[in-house]
Structures are given as structure tokens and as C-alpha cells.
N, C-alpha and C positions, 0 to 999 in steps of 0.2 A: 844090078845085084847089090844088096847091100854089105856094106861093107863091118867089119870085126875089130870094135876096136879093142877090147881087150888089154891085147897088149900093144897096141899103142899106147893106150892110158897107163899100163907098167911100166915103159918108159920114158913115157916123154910128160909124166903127169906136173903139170904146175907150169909147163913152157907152153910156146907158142911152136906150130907147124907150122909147113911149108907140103902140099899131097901135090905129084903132078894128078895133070886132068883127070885119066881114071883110077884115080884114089887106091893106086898101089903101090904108093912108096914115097916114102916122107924123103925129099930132096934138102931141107933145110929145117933146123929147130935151133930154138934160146928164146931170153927172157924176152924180146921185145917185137914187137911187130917188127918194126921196121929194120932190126937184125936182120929177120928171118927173106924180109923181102930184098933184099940187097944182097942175100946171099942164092938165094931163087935167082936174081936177073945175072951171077955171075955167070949159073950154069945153064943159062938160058931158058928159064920161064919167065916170062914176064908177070902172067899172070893166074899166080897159082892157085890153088884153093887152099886157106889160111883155117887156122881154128886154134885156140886156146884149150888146151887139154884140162877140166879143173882139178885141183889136188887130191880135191876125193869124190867119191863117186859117194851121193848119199839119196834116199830111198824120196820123191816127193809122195805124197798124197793128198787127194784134194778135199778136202771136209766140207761134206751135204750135209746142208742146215734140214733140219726136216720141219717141212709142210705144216703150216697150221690149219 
């Protein structure tokens, strides 16, 4: 199922995660990776699933060149 991040991006926008395996609940966050990992293996994940949240959420689109 997938997952909402919403507000996860409300909170934790501009740091780095820490989600156990199924991605219900952020075990660790801060500014660096390897914060986040050293604070995961306190509480016993070794190997969590990591992500950078980015500071803003902005619209991409991909511009189609049109056909000669």
C-alpha cells in the first residue's frame, strides 16, 4: 500500500529519515545521513529505509518538443 507522505513532508521537510521496514513510522530524523543511521542501529534497525525529505515540494513537467 502506498504510503502519505504529506505530513511527513510537514515535518521533517529539509532532513533526512529513518522509516522502519513497513514504512509506518519514522524511528529517526536530522540533518545527516549518518545521524540518522547511528540513531536507527541504537534502536535496533540496522537497516532502515532512509530518504531525504526536500524542502519544497515543487510541480515537475516535462516539455514535448513537437514533431517536425
Amino acid at each position: 500500500m502506498a504510503r502519505d507522505f504529506i505530513e511527513i513532508h510537514k515535518k521533517y521537510k529539509g532532513k533526512w529519515i529513518a522509516l522502519t521496514l513497513d514504512e509506518k513510522k519514522v524511528i529517526a530524523s536530522g540533518e545527516s545521513l549518518e545521524q540518522i543511521l547511528e540513531e536507527s542501529k541504537k534502536k535496533g534497525l540496522v537497516h532502515p529505509i532512509v530518504m531525504r525529505i526536500p524542502p519544497a515540494v515543487v510541480p515537475y513537467t516535462r516539455y514535448a518538443f513537437p514533431s517536425r
